[in-house]
Backbone and ligand atoms as CSV (ligand in chain L), in Angstrom:
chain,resi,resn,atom,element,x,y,z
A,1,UNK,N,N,-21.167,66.592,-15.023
A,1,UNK,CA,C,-22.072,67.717,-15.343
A,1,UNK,C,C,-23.513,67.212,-15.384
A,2,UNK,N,N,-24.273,67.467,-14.458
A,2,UNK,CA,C,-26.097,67.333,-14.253
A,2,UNK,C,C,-26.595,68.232,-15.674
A,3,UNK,N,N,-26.901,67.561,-17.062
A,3,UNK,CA,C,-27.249,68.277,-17.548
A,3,UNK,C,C,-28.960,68.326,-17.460
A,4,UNK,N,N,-29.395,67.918,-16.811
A,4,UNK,CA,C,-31.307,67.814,-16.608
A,4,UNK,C,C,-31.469,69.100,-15.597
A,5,UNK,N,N,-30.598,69.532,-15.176
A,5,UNK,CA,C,-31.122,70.671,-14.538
A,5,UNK,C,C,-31.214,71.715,-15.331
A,6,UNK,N,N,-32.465,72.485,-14.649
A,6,UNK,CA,C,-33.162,73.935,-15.823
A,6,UNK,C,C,-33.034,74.574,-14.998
A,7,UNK,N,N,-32.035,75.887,-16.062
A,7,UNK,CA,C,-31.745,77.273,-14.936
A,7,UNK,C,C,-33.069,78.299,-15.698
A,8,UNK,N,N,-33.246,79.029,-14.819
A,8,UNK,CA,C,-34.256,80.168,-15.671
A,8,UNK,C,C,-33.792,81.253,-14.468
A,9,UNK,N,N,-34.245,82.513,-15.492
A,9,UNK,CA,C,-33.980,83.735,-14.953
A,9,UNK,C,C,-35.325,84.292,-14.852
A,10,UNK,N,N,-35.505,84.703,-13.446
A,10,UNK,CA,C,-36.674,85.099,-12.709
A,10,UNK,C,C,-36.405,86.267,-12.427
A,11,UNK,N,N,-37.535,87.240,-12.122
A,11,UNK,CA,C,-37.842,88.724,-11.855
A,11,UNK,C,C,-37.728,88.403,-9.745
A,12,UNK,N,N,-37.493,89.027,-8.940
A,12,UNK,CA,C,-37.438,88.432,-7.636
A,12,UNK,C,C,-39.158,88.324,-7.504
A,13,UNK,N,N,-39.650,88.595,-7.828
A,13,UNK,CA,C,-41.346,88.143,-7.472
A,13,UNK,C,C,-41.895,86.980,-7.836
A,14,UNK,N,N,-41.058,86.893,-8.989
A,14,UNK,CA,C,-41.074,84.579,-9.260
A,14,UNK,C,C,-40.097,84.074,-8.716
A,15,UNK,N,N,-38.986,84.263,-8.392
A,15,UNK,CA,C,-37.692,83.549,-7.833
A,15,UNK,C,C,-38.000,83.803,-5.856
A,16,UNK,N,N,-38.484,84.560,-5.684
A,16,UNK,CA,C,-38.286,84.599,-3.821
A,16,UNK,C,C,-39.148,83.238,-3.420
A,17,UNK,N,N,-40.253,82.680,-4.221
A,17,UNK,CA,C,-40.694,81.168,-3.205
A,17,UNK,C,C,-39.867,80.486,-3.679
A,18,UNK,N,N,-38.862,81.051,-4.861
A,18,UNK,CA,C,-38.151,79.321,-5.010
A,18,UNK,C,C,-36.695,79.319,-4.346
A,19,UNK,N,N,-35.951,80.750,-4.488
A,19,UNK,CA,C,-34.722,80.638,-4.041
A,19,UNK,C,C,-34.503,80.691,-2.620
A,20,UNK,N,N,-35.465,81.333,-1.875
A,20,UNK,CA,C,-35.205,81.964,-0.352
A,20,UNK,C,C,-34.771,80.444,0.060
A,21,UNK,N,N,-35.412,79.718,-0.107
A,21,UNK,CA,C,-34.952,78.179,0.750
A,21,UNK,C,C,-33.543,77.741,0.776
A,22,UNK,N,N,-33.147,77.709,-0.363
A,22,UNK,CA,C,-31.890,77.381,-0.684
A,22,UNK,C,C,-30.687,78.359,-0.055
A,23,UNK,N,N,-30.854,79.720,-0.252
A,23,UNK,CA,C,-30.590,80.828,-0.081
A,23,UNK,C,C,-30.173,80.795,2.016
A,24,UNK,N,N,-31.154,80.370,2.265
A,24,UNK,CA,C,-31.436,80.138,4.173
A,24,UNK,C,C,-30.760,78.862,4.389
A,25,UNK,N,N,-30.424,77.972,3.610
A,25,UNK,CA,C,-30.097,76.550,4.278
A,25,UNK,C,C,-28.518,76.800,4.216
A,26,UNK,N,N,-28.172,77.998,2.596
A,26,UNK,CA,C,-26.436,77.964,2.377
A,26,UNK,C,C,-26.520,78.649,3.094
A,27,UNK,N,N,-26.381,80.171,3.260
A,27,UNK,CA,C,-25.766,81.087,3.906
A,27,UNK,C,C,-26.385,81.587,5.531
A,28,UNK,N,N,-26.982,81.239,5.733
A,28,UNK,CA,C,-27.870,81.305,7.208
A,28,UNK,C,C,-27.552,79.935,7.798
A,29,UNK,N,N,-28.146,78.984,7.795
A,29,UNK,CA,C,-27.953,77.498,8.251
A,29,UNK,C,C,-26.388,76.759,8.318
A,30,UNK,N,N,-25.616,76.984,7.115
A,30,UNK,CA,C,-24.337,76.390,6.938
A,30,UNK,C,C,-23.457,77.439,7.450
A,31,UNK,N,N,-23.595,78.495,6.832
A,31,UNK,CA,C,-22.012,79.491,6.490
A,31,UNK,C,C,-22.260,80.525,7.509
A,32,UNK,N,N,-23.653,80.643,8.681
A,32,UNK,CA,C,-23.573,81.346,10.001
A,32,UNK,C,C,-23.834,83.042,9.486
A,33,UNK,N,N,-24.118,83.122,8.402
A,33,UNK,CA,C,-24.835,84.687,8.395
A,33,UNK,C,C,-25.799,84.969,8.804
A,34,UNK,N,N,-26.176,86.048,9.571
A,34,UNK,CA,C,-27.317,86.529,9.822
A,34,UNK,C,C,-28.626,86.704,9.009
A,35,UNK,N,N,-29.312,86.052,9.648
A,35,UNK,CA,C,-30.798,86.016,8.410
A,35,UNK,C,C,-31.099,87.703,8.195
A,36,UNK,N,N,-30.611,88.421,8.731
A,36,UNK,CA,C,-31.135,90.055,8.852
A,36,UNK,C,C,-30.201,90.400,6.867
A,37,UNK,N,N,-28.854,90.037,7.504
A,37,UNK,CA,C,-28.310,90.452,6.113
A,37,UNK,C,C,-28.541,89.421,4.965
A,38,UNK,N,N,-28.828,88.463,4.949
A,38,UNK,CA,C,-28.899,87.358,4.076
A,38,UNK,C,C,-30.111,88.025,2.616
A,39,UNK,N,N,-31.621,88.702,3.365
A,39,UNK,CA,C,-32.072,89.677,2.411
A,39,UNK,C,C,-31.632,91.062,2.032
A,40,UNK,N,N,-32.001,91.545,1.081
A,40,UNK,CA,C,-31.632,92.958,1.122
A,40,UNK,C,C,-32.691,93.638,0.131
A,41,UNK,N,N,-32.519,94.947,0.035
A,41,UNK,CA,C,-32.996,95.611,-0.998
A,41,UNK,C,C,-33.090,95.581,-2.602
A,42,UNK,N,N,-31.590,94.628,-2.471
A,42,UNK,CA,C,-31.864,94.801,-4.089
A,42,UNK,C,C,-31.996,93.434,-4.772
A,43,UNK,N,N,-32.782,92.868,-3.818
A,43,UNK,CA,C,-33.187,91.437,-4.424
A,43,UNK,C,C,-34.376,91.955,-5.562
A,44,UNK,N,N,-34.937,93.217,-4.923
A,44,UNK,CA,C,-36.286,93.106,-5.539
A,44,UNK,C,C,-35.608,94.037,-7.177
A,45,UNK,N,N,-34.422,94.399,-7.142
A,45,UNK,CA,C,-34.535,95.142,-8.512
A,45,UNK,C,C,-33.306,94.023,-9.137
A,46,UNK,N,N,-32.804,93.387,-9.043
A,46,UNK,CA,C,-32.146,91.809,-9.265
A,46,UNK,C,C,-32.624,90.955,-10.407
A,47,UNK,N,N,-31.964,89.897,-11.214
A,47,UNK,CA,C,-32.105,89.507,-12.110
A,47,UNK,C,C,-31.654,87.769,-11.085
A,48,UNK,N,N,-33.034,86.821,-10.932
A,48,UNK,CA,C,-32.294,85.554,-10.097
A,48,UNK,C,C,-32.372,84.666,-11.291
A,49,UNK,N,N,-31.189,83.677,-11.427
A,49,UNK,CA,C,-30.787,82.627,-11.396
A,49,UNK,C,C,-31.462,81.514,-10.769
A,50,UNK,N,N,-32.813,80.806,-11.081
A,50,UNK,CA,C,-32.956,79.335,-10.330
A,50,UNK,C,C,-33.004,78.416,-11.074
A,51,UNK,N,N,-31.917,77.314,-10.721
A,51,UNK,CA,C,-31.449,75.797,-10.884
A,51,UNK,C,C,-32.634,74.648,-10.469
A,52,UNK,N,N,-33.378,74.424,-11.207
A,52,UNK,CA,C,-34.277,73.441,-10.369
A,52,UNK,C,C,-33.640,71.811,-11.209
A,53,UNK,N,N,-34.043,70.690,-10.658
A,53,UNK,CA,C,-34.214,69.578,-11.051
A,53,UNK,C,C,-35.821,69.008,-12.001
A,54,UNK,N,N,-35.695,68.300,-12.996
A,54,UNK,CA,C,-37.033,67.486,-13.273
A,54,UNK,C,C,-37.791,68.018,-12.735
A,55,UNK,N,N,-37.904,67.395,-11.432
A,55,UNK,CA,C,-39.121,67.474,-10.229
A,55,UNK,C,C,-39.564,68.517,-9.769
A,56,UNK,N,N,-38.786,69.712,-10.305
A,56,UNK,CA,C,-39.041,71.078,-9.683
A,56,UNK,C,C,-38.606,71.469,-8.376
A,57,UNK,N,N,-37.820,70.559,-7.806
A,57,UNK,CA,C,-36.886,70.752,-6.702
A,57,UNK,C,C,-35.211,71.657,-7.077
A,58,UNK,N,N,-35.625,72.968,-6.102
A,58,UNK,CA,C,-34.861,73.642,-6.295
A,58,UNK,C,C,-33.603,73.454,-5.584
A,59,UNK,N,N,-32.235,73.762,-6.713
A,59,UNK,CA,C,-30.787,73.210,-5.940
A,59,UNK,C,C,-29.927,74.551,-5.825
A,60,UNK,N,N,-30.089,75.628,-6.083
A,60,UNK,CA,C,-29.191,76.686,-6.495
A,60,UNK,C,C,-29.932,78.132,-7.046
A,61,UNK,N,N,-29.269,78.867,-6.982
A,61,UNK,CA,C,-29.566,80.246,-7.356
A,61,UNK,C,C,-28.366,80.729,-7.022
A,62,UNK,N,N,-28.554,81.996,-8.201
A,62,UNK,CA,C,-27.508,83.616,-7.827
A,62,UNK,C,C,-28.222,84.584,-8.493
A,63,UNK,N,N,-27.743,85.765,-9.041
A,63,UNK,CA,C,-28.329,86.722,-8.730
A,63,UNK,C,C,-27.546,87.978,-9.468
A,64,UNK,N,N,-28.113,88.603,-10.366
A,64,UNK,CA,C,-27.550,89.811,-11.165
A,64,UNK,C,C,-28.233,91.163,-11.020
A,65,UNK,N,N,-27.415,92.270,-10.334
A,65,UNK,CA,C,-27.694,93.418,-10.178
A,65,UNK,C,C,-27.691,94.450,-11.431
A,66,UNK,N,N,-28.526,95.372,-11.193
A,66,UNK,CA,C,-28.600,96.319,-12.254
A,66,UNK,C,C,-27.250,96.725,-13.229
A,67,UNK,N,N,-26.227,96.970,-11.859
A,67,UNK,CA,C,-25.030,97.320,-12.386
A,67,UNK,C,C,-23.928,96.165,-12.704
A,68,UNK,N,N,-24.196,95.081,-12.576
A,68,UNK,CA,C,-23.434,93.961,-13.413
A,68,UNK,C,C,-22.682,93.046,-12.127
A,69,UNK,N,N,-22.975,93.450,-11.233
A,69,UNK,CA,C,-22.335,92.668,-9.903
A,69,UNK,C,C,-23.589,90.903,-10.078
A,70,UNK,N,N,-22.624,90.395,-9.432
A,70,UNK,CA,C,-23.324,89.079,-9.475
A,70,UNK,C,C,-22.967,88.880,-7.826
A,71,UNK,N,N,-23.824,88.185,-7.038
A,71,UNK,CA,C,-23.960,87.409,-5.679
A,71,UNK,C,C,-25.340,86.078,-5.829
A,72,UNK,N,N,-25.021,86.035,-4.269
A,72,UNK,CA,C,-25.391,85.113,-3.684
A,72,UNK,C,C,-25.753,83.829,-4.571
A,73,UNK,N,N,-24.371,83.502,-5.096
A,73,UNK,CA,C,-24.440,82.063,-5.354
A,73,UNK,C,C,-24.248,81.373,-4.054
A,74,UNK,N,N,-25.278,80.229,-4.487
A,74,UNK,CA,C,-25.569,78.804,-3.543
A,74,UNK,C,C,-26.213,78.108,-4.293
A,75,UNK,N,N,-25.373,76.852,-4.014
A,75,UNK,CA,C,-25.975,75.332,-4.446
A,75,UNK,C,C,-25.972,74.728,-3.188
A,76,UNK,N,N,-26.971,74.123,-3.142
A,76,UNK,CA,C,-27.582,73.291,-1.930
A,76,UNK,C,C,-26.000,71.519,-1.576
A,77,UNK,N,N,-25.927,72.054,-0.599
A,77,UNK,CA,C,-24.898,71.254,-0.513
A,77,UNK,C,C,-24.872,69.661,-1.017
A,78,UNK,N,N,-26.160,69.214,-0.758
A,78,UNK,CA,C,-26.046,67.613,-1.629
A,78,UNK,C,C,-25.871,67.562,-3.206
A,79,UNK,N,N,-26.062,68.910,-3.792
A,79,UNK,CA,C,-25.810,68.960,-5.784
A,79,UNK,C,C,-24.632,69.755,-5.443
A,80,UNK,N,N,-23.533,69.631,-4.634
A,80,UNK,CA,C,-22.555,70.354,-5.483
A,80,UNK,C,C,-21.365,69.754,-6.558
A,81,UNK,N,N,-20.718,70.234,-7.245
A,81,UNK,CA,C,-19.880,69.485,-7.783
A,81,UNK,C,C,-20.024,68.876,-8.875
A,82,UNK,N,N,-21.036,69.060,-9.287
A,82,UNK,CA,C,-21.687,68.651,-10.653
A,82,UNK,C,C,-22.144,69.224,-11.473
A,83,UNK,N,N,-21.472,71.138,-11.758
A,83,UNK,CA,C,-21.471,71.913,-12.366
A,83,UNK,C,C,-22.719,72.865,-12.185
A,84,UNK,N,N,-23.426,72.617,-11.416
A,84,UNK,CA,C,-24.474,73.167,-11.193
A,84,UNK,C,C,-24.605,74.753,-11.168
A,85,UNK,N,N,-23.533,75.270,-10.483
A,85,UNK,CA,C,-22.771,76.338,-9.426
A,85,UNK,C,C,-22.084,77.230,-11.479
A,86,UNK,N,N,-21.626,76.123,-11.789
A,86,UNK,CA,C,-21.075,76.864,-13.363
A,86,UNK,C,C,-22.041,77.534,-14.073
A,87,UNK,N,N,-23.128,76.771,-14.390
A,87,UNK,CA,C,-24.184,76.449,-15.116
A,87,UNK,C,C,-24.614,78.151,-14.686
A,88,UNK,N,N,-25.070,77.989,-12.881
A,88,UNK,CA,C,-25.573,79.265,-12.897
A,88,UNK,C,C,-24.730,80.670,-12.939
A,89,UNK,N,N,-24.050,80.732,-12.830
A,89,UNK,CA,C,-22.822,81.356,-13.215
A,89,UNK,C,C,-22.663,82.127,-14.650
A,90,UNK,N,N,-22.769,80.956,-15.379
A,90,UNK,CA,C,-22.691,81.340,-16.809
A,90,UNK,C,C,-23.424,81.750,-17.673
A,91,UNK,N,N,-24.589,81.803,-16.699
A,91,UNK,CA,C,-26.279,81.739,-17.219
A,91,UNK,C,C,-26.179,83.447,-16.892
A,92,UNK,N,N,-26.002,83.856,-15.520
A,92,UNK,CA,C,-26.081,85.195,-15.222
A,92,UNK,C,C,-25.067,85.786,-15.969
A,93,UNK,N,N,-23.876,85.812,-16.278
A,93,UNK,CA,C,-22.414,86.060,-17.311
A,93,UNK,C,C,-23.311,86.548,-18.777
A,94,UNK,N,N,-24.107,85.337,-19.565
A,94,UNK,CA,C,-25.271,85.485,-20.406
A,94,UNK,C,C,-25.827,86.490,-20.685
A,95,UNK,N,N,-26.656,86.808,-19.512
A,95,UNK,CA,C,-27.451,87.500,-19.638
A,95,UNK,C,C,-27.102,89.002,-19.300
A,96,UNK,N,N,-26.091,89.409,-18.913
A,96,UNK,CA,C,-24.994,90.457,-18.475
A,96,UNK,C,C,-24.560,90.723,-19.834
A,97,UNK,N,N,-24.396,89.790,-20.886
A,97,UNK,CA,C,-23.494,90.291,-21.712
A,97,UNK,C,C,-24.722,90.550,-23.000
A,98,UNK,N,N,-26.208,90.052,-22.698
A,98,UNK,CA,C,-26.705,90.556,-23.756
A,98,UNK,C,C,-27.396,91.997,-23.223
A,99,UNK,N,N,-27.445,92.307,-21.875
A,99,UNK,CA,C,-27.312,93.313,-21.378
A,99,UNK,C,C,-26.819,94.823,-21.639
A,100,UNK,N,N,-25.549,94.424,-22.513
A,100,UNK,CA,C,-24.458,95.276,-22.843
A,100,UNK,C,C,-23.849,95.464,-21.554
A,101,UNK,N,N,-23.540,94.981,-20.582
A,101,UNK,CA,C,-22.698,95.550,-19.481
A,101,UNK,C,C,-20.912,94.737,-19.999
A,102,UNK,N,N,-20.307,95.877,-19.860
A,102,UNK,CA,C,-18.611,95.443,-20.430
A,102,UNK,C,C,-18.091,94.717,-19.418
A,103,UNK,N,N,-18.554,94.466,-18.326
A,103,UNK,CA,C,-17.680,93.474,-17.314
A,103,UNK,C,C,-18.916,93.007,-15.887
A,104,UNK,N,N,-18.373,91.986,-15.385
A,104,UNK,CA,C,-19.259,91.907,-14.320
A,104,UNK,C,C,-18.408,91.627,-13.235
A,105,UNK,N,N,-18.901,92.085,-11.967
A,105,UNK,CA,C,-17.532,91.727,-10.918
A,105,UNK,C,C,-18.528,91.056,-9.551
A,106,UNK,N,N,-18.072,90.366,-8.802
A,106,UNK,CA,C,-18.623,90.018,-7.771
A,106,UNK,C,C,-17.756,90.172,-6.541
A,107,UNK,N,N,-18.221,90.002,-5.232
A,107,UNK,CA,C,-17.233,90.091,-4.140
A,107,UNK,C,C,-17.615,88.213,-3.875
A,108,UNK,N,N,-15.910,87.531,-4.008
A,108,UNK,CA,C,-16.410,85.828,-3.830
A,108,UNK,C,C,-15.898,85.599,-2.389
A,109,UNK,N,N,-16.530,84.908,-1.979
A,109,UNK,CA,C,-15.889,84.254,-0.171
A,109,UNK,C,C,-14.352,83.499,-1.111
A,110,UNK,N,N,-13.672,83.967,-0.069
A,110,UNK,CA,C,-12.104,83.882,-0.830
A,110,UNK,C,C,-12.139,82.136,-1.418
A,111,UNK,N,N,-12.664,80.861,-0.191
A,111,UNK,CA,C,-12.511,79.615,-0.825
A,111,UNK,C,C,-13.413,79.629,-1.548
A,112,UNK,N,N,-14.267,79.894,-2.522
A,112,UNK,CA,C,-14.481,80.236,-3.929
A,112,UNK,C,C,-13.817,80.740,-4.958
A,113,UNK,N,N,-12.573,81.493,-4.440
A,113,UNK,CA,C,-11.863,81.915,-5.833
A,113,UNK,C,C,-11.228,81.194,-6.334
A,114,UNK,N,N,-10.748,79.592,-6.166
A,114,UNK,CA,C,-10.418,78.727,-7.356
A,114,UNK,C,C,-11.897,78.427,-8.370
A,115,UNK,N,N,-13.074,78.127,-7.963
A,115,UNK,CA,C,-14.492,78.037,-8.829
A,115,UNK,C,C,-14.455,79.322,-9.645
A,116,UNK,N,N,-14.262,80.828,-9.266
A,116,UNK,CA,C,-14.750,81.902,-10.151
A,116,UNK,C,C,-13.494,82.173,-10.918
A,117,UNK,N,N,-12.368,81.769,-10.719
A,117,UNK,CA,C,-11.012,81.294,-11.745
A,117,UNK,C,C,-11.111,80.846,-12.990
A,118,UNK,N,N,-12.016,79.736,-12.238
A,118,UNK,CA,C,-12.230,78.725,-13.672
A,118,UNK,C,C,-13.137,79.158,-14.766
A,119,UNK,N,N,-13.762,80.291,-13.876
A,119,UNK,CA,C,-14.907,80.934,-15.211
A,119,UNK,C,C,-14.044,82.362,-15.491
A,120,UNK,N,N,-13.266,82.699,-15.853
A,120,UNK,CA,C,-12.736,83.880,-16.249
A,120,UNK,C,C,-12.395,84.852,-15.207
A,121,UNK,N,N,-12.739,84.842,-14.200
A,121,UNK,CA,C,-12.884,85.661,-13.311
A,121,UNK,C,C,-11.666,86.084,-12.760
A,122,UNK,N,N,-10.902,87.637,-12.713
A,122,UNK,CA,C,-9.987,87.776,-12.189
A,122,UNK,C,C,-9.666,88.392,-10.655
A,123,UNK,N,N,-9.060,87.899,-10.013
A,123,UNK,CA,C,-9.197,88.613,-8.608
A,123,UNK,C,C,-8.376,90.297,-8.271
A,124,UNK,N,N,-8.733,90.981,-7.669
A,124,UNK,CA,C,-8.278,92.609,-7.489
A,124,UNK,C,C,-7.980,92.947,-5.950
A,125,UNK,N,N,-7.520,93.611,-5.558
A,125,UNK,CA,C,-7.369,94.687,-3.877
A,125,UNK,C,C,-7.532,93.535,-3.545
A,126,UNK,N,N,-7.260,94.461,-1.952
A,126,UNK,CA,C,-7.128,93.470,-0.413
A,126,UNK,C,C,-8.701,92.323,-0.187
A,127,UNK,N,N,-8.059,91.027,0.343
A,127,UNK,CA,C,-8.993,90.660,0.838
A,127,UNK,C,C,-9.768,91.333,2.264
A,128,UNK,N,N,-10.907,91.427,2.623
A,128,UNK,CA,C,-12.019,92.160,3.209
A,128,UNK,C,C,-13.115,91.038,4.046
A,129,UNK,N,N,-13.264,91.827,5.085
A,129,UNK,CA,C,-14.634,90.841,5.529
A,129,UNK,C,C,-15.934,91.292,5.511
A,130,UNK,N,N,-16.595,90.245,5.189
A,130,UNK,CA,C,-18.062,90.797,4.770
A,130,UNK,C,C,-19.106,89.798,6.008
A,131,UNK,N,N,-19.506,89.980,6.552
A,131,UNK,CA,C,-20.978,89.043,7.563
A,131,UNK,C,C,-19.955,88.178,8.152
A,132,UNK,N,N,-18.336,88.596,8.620
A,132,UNK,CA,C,-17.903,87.179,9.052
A,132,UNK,C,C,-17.171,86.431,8.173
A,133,UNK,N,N,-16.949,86.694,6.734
A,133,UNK,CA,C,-16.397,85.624,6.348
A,133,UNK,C,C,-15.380,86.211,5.402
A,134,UNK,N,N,-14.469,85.884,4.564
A,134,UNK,CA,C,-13.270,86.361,4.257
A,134,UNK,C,C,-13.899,86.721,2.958
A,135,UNK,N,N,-13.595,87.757,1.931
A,135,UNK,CA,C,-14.091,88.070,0.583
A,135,UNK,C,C,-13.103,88.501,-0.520
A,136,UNK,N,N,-13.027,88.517,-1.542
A,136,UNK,CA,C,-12.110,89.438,-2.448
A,136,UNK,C,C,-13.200,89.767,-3.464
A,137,UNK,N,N,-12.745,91.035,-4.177
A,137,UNK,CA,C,-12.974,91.502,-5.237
A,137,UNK,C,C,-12.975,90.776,-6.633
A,138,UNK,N,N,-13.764,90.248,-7.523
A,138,UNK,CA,C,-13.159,89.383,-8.749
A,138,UNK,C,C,-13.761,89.974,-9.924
A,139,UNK,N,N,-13.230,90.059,-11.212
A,139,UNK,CA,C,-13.853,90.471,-12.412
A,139,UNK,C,C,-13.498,90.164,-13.382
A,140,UNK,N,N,-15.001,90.125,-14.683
A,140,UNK,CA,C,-14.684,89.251,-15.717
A,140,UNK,C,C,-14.856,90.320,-16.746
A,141,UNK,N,N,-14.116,90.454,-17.621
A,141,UNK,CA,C,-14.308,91.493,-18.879
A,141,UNK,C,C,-15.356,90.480,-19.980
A,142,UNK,N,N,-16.429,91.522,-20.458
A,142,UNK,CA,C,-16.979,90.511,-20.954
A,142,UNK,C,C,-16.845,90.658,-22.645
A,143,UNK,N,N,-17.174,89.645,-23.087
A,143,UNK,CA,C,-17.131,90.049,-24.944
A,143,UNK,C,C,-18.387,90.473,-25.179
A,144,UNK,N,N,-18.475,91.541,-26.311
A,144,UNK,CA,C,-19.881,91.953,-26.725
A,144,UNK,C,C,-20.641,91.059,-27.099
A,145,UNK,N,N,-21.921,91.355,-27.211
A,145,UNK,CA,C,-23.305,90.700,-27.214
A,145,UNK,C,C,-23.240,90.576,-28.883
A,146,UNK,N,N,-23.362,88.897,-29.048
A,146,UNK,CA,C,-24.168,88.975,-30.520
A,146,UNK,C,C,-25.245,89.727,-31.163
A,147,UNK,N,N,-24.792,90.325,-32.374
A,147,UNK,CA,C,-26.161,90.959,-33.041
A,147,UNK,C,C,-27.267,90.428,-33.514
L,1,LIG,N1,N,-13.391,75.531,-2.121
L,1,LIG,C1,C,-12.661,75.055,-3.152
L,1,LIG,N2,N,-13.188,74.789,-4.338
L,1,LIG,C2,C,-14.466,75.037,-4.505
L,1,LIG,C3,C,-15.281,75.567,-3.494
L,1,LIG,C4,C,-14.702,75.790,-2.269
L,1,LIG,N3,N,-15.400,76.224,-1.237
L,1,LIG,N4,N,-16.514,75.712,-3.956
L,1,LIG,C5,C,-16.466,75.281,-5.230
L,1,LIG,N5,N,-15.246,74.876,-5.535
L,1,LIG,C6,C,-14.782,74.246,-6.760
L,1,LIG,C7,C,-14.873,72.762,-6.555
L,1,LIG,O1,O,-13.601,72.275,-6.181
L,1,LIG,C8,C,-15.278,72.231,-7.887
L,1,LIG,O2,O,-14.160,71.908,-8.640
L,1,LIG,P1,P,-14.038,70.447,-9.316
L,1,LIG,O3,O,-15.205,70.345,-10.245
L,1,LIG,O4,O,-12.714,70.493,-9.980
L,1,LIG,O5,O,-14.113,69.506,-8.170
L,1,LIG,C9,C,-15.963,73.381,-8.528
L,1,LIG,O6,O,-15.657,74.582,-7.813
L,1,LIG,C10,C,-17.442,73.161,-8.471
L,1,LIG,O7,O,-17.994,73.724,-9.611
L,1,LIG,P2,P,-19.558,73.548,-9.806
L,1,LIG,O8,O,-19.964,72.128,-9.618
L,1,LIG,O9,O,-19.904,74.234,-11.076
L,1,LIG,O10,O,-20.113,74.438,-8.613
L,1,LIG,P3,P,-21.135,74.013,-7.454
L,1,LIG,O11,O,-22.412,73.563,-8.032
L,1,LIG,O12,O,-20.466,73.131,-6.496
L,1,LIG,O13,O,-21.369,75.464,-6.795
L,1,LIG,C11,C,-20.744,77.128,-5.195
L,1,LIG,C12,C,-20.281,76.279,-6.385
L,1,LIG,C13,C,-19.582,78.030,-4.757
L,1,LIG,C14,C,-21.925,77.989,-5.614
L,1,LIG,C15,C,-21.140,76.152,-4.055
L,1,LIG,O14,O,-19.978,75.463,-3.628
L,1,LIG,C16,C,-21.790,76.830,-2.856
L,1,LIG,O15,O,-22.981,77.074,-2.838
L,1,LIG,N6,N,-20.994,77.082,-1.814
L,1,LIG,C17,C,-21.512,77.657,-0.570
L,1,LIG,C18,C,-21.949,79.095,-0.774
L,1,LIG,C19,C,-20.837,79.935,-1.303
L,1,LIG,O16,O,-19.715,79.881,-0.834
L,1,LIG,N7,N,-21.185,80.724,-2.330
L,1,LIG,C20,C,-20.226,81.583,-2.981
L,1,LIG,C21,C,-20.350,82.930,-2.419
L,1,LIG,S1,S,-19.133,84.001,-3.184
């Protein structure tokens, strides 16, 4: 577990110079999505997740929607595996649950659903394709927010 890395939750108008990079190298560069779908609309009403190092070198981001969906996790392929990917995960889960939202669900690229397992996450319905790549449905019931 990298514990020197600092996650903070950005409005997309502080998070787009830091995450888009990371964001273009996972899912555009590696995993062959189209840079057209890779942005969207609701980055700008979104709650981001960025993972930086010390140095201010950014390794990761994801991403919380109004309605409690979580995406575009990516950790930059040289930090994976070192909880990084949890960290942000649990950070958006966080902030969802002081939110008041009762559950959060994401659609995970299916070889991710042993990682969103390990955080509570339960899987639902048919697997589906999304940009090309295989997806399922997953969701976490959440516990209420401390008073
Ligand atoms: N296949 C199988 N297991 C995977 C996996 C995959 N593709 N991706 C992550 N895991 C598991 C690893 O086996 C690892 O388990 P271990 O610690 O027992 O070895 C664990 O998840 C890694 O946890 P953590 O270090 O907290 O996550 P991370 O920093 O590596 O980030 C992702 C996880 C999924 C965000 C990262 O792998 C990533 O960016 N992948 C490419 C983009 C992607 O697929 N995003 C998910 C979209 S739904």
């Amino acid at each position: 577990m990298d514990e020197t890395v600092i996650i903070e939750l950005l409005a997309w108008e502080s998070a787009q110079p830091l995450a888009l990079a990371v964001r273009f190298d996972v899912f555009v560069q590696e995993q062959g999505v189209p840079p057209e779908l890779e942005r969207d609309e609701l980055d700008a009403s979104s709650l981001h997740a960025v993972a930086r190092f010390p140095d201010g070198s950014v390794v990761g981001t994801g991403r919380l929607l109004p309605d409690g969906h979580i995406g575009r996790m990516a950790v930059a392929d040289s930090a994976r595996g070192q909880g990084i990917g949890g960290r942000i995960l649990e950070a958006l889960v966080d902030r969802a649950t002081e939110l008041g939202h009762h559950q959060v669900v994401l659609n995970a690229q299916c070889h991710a659903q042993p990682f969103y397992m390990r955080h509570g996450f339960v899987a639902e319905g048919p697997i589906f394709d999304d940009a090309g790549i295989d997806h399922i449905s997953m969701t976490r019931t959440l516990a209420k927010a401390k008073a």
